[in-house]
C-alpha positions in Angstrom: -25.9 18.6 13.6 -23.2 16.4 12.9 -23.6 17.0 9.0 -22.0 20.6 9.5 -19.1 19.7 12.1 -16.7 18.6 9.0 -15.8 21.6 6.7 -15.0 20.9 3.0 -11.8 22.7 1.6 -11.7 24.0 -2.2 -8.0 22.2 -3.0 -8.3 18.8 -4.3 -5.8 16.3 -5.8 -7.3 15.0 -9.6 -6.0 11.8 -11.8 -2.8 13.2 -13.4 -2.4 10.5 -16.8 1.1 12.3 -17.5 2.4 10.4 -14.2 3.5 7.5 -16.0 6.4 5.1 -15.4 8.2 2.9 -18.1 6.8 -0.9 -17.8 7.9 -4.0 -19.4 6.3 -4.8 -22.7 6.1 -8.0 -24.6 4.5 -8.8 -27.4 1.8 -11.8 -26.8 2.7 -15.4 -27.7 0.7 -17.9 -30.3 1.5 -21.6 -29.0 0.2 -22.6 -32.5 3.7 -20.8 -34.3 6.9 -21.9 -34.5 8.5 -18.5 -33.4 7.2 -16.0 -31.2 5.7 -12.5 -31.6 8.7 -11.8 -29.4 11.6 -13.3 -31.3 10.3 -12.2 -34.6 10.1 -8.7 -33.3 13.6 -8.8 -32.5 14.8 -9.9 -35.1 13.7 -7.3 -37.3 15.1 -4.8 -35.5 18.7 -6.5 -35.4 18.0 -6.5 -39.5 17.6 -2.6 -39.8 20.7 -0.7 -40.7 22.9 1.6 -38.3 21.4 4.3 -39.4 18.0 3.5 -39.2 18.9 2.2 -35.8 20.5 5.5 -34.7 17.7 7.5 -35.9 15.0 5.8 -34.4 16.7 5.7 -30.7 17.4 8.8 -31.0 13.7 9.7 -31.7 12.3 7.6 -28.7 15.1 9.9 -26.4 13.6 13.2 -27.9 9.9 12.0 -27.1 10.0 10.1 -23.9 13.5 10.5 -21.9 11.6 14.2 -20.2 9.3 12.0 -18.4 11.3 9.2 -17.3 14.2 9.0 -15.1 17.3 7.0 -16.8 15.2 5.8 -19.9 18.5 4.1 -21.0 19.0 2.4 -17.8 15.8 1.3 -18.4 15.8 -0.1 -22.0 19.2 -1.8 -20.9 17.5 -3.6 -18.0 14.2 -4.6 -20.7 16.9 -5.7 -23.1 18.4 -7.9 -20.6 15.3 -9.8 -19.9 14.5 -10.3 -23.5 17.9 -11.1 -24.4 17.7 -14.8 -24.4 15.6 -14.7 -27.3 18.7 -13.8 -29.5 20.4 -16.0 -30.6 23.9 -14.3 -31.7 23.1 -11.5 -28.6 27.0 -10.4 -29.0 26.6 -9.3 -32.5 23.9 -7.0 -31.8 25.7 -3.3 -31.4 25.2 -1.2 -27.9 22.6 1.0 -29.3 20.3 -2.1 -31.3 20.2 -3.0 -28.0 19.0 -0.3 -26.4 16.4 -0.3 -29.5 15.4 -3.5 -28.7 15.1 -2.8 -25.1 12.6 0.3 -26.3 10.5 -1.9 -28.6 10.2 -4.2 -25.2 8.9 -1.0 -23.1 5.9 0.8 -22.5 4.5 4.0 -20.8 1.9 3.0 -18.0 -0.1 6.1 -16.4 -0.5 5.0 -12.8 -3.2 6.9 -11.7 -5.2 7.3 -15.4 -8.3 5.8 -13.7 -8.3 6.9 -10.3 -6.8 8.5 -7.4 -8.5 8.1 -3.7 -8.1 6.5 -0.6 -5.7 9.0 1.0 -3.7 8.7 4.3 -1.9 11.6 6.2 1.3 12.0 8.4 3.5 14.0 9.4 6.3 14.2 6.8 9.7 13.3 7.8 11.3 17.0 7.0 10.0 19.7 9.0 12.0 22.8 7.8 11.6 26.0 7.0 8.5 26.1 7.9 6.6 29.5 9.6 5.0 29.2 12.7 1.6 27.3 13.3 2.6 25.4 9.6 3.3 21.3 9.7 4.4 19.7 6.7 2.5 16.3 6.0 3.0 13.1 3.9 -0.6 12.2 1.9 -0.4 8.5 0.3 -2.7 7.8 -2.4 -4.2 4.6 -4.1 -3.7 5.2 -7.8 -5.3 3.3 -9.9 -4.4 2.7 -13.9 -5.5 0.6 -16.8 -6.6 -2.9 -15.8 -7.5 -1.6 -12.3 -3.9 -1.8 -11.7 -3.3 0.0 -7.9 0.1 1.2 -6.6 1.2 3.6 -3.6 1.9 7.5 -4.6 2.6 10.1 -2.7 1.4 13.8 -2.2 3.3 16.6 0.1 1.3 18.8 1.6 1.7 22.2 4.8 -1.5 22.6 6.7 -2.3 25.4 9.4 -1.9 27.8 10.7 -5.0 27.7 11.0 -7.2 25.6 8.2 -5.0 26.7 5.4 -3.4 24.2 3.3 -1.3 24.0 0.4 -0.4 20.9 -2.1 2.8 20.4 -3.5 3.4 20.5 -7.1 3.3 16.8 -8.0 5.3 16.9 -11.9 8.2 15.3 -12.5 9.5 11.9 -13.3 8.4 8.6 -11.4 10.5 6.7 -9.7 9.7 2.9 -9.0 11.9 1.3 -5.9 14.5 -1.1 -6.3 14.0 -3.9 -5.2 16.8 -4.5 -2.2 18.1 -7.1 0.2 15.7 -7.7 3.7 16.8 -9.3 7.0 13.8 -12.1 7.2 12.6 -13.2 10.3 12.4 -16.4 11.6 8.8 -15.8 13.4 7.1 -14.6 10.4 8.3 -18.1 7.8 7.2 -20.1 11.0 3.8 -18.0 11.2 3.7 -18.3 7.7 4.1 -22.1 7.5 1.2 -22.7 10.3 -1.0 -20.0 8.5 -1.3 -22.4 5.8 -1.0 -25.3 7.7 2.5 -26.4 5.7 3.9 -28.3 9.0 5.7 -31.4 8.0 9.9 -33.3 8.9 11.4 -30.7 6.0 9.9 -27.4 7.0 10.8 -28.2 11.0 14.1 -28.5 10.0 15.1 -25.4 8.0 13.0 -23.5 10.9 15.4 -25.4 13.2 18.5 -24.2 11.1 17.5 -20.7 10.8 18.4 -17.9 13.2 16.0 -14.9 14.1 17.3 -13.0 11.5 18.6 -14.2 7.8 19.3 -13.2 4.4 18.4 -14.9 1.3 22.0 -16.4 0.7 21.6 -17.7 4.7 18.3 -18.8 3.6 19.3 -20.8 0.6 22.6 -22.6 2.2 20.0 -24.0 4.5 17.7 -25.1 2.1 20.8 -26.2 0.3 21.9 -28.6 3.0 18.5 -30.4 3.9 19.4 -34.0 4.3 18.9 -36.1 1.0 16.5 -38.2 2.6 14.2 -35.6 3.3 13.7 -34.1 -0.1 12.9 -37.4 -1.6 9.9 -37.7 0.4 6.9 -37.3 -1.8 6.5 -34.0 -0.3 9.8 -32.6 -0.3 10.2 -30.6 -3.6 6.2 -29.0 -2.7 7.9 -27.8 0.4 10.9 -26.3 -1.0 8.5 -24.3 -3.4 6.3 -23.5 -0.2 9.4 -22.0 1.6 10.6 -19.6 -0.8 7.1 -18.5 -1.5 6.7 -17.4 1.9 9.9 -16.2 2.4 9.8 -13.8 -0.8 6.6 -11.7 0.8 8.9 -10.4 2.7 11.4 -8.0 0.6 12.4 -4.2 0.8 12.0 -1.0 -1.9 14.9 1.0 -1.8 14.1 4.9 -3.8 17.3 7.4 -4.7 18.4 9.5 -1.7 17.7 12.8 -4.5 14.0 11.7 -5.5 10.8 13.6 -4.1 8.5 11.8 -2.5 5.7 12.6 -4.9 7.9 11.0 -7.6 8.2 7.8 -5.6 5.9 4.5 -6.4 5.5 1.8 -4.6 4.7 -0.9 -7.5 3.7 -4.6 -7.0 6.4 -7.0 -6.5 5.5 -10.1 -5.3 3.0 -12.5 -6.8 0.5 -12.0 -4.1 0.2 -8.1 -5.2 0.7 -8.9 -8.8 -2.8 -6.9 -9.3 -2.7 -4.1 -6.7 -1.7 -2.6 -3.5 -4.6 -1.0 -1.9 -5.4 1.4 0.2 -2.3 2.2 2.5 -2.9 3.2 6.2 0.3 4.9 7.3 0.6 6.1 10.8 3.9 7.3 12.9 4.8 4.7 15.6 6.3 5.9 18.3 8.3 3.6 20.6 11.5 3.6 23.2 13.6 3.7 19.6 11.9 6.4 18.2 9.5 7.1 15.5 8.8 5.1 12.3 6.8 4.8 9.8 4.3 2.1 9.5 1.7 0.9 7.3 -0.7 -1.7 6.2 -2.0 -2.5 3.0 -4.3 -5.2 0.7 -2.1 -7.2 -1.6 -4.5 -8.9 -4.5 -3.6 -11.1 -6.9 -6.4 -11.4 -9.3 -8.5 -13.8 -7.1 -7.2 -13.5 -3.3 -6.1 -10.7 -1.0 -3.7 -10.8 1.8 -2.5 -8.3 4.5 1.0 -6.8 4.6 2.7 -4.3 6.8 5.3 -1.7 5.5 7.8 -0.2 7.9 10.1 2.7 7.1 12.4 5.5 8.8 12.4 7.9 5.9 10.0 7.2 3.6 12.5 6.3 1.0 13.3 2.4 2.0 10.4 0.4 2.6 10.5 -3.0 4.4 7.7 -5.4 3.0 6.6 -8.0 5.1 3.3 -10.1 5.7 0.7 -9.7 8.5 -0.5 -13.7 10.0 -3.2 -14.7 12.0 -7.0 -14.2 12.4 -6.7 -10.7 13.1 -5.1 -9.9 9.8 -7.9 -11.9 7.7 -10.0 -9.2 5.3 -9.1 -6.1 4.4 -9.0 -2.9 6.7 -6.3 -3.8 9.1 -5.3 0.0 10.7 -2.1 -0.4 13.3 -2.5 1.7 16.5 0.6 5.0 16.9 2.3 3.4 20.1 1.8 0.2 22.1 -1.3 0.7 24.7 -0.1 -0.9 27.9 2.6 -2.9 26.5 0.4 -3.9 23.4 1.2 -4.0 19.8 -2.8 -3.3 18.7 -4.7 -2.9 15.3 -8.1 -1.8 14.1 -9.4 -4.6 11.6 -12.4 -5.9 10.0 -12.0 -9.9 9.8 -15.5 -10.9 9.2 -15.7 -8.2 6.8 -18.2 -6.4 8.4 -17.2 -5.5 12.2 -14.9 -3.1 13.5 -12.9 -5.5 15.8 -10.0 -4.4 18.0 -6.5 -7.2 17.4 -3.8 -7.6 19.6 0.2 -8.9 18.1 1.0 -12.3 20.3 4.7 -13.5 21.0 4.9 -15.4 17.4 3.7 -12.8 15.4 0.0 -12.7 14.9 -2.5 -11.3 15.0 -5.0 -12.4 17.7 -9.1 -12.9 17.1 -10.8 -9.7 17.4 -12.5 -8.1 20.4 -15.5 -7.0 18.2 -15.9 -2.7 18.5 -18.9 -1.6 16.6 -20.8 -3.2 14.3 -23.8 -2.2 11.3 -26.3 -0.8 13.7 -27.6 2.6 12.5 -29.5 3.3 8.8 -26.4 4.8 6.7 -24.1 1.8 7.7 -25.8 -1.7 8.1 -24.0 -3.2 5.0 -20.6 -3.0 7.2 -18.6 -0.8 8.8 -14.8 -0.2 9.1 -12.0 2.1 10.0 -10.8 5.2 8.0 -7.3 4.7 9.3 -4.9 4.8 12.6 -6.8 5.4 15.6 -5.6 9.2 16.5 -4.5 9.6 20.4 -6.4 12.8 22.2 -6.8 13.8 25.6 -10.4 12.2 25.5 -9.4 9.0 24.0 -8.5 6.9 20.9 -10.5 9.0 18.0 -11.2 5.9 15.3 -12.6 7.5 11.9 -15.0 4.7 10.9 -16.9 4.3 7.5 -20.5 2.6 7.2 -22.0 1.4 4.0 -25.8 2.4 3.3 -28.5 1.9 0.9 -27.4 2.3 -2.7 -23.3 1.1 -1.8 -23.2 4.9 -0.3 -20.2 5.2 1.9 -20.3 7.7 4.5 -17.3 8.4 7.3 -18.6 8.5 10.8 -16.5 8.3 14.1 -15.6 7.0 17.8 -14.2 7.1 20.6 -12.0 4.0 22.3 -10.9 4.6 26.3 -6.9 6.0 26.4 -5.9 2.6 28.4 -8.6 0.2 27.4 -9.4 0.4 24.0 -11.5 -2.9 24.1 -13.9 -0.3 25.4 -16.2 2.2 22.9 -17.0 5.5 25.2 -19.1 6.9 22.5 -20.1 7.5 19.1 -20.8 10.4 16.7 -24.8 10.1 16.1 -24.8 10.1 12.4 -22.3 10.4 9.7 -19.4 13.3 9.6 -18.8 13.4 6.2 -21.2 12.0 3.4 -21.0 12.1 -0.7 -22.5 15.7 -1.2 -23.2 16.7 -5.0 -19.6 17.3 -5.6 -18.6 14.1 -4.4 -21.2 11.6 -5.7 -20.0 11.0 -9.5 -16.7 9.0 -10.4 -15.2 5.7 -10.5 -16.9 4.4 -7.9 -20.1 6.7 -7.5 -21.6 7.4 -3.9 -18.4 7.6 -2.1 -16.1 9.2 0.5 -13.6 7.5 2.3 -10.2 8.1 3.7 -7.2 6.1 5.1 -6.1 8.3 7.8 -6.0 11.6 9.1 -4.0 13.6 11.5 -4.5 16.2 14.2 -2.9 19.4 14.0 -3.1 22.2 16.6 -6.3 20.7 17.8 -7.8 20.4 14.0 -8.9 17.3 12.7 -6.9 17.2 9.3 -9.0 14.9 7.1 -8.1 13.6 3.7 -10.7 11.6 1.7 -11.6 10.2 -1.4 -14.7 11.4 -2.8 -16.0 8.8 -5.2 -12.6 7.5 -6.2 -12.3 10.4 -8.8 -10.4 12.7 -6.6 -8.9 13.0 -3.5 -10.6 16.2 -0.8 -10.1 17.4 2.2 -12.0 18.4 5.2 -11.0 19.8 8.4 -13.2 19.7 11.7 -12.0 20.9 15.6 -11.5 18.1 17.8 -12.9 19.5 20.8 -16.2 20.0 18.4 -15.8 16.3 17.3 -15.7 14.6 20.8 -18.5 17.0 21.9 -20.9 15.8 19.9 -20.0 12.4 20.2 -22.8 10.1 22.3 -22.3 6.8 24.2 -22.5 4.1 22.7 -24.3 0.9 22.9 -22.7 -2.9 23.0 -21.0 -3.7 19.8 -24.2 -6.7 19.3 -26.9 -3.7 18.9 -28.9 -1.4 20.9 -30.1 -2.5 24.4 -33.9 -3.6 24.0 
């Protein structure tokens, strides 16, 4: 029964390669030469003439500048990190730099690989829109060469009714600017016990700081540690230890007259130096009013780590890391409003449960209450959530997704009591949506799975990956959903 609650829709969102942005390039180094690859590349291009120089600038302009926003800006910023290769930098002309500063670029296609793992909200305009129509935010993992992942965004209008229509994506990417952050003081000191960094030096800048601090705040306390302390055989370690966990923490600043499906949220910290995956955003609704919020899993090549974006407009992006057991693993999926004075979260810190976190007074995030663990045939690998738990009038909806025989990932769902969501009131008896033969070849074969949906004149709007070649979408009626739903049994197994 439950196979034919979820209805498929025909629109889809594929991997477009001609979403590219314009990336640093340098050329690789041999430690066995004298001179670099990069220096010697320079070098011949401050040897060609003017007019060879002029002609080929202007060539790179006629081919690339359509699909890049400010190319120039762009070569003038590569330039500048290159330029301390040169040695007679002055000579060179205004446009052999720019040259050099194309020769140091290249094109990266963000999503060439794969686009999945979608998350929906509602978008932060809602005009001109007809009756029964909501306009909604979609963010997409996209994935490029190297299994590089970033943030992208789709817009979308659902209803009335089950209609929907995409936004036209083209255009020319946009990756943030990096911007200054007020840091907190809770999250360094949540940091520094995380990693058990506790020691004379780093109780005394915590001891200097106030709540809130920028980086030239930061560094003027750093600057005046007492003498005595940083010759301690640990001192210098701690400095470095410091500004590393201080610089998780930044913001991503995107022109007020970019789309948001021409916005990217690119790594830019050494903890996501490979990838930011799969984005949960939900609307948080407090006293203040609504923002933005979202987790994601920063990986560097060998570890991952949990961080939590914040925004009011989807255009500047605070960055800042998630501490404490709770926020172990990936999966972490932040609840749409405190629940009785709570600050809660969905997670999976064993890797395999569903558990239920709670925010303490310093910042973390608290061991699990477990929810639901691998119990039934098309999810005893693991389980987790497919996003923000989604308030109704029967209780917090939780999209969950089981892993079966074969790595098949299936989306299921449950249902968490309004005012004690340590408590599972029931289940849905098999999966809701499951790879059919459209969604079983891609990237990652044997797949559907989503990062959040949203409810919309009682219709369950649900946006999913299918196989991480594209991204679907399936609507089902809420009141249908709950209806079919079953209690459940202790998180442990079934009684007996």
């Amino acid at each position: 029964m439950t196979g034919t609650l979820a209805v498929r829709h025909g629109v889809t969102l594929t991997p477009d390669p001609r979403r590219v942005i314009a990336k640093l390039f340098i050329p690789g180094e041999d430690a066995a030469v004298v001179r670099t690859r990069a220096g010697a590349l320079i070098d011949r291009v401050a040897h060609l003439d003017d007019e060879e120089t002029g002609r080929l600038l202007r060539d790179t302009f006629d081919r690339f500048g359509a699909r890049h926003r400010d190319l120039a800006g762009t070569f003038h910023h590569h330039y500048d990190l290159v330029r301390h290769r040169i040695a007679r930098a002055r000579d060179l002309s205004p446009t052999t730099r720019l040259l050099v500063g194309a020769y140091f670029s290249h094109e990266y296609a963000v999503e060439s690989a794969a686009l999945c793992n979608p998350s929906m909200v509602a978008h932060p305009d809602q005009t001109n829109l007809d009756a029964g129509q909501l306009r909604v935010a979609i963010s997409l993992r996209q994935i490029g060469e190297g299994h590089l992942s970033s943030i992208g965004f789709a817009t979308a209008i659902v209803g009335p009714g089950r209609r929907l229509t995409v936004a036209d994506r083209s255009g020319p990417l946009v990756v943030g600017q990096r911007t200054g952050v007020r840091h907190r003081r809770d999250l360094l000191a949540a940091g520094l016990a995380e990693e058990d960094w506790d020691n004379e030096v780093t109780a005394t800048v915590l001891d200097a700081l106030p709540d809130r601090y920028d980086e030239a705040a930061f560094e003027r306390v750093l600057g005046n540690l007492p003498p005595d302390l940083l010759s301690r055989s640990t001192g210098l370690d701690t400095l470095e230890h410091l500004r590393r966990i201080d610089a998780a923490s930044y913001a991503t600043t995107f022109p007020a007259d970019t789309a948001l499906h021409e916005r990217v949220l690119w790594p830019a910290t050494p903890a996501e130096s490979n990838g930011m995956e799969d984005a949960r955003f939900v609307r948080f609704t407090d006293e203040s009013g609504p923002v933005y919020r979202a987790t994601y899993t920063a990986y560097d090549g060998r570890r991952i780590a949990t961080r939590a974006l914040a925004s009011t407009d989807l255009r500047r992006f605070e960055v800042t890391p998630m501490r404490g057991p709770g926020a172990r693993n990936k999966g972490v999926a932040l609840f749409p409003r405190t629940v009785g004075g709570r600050h809660l979260a969905l997670c999976r810190a064993d890797g395999e449960t569903i558990g239920l976190t709670c925010l303490d007074g310093d910042n973390r995030w608290q061991e699990p209450t477990p929810l639901h663990a691998p119990r039934d045939s098309w999810e005893l690998i693991q389980v987790g959530n497919c996003g923000s738990p989604i308030e109704t009038d029967a209780g917090w909806l939780v999209l969950t997704h089981g892993v079966g025989p074969m790595r098949r990932y299936a989306v299921g769902a449950l249902l968490l009591d309004l005012y004690r969501p340590e408590r599972v009131i029931a289940q849905l008896p098999g999966a809701l949506l499951s790879p059919d033969t459209a969604d079983r070849d891609g990237y990652v074969p044997n797949v559907v799975y989503s990062c959040g949906g949203l409810v919309h004149a009682g219709e369950l709007w649900l946006p999913y990956g299918a196989s991480d070649a594209r991204v679907g979408f399936a609507t089902v009626p809420v009141a249908a959903l709950v209806a079919a739903m079953v209690e459940s049994p202790p998180p442990g197994g079934r009684d007996g």
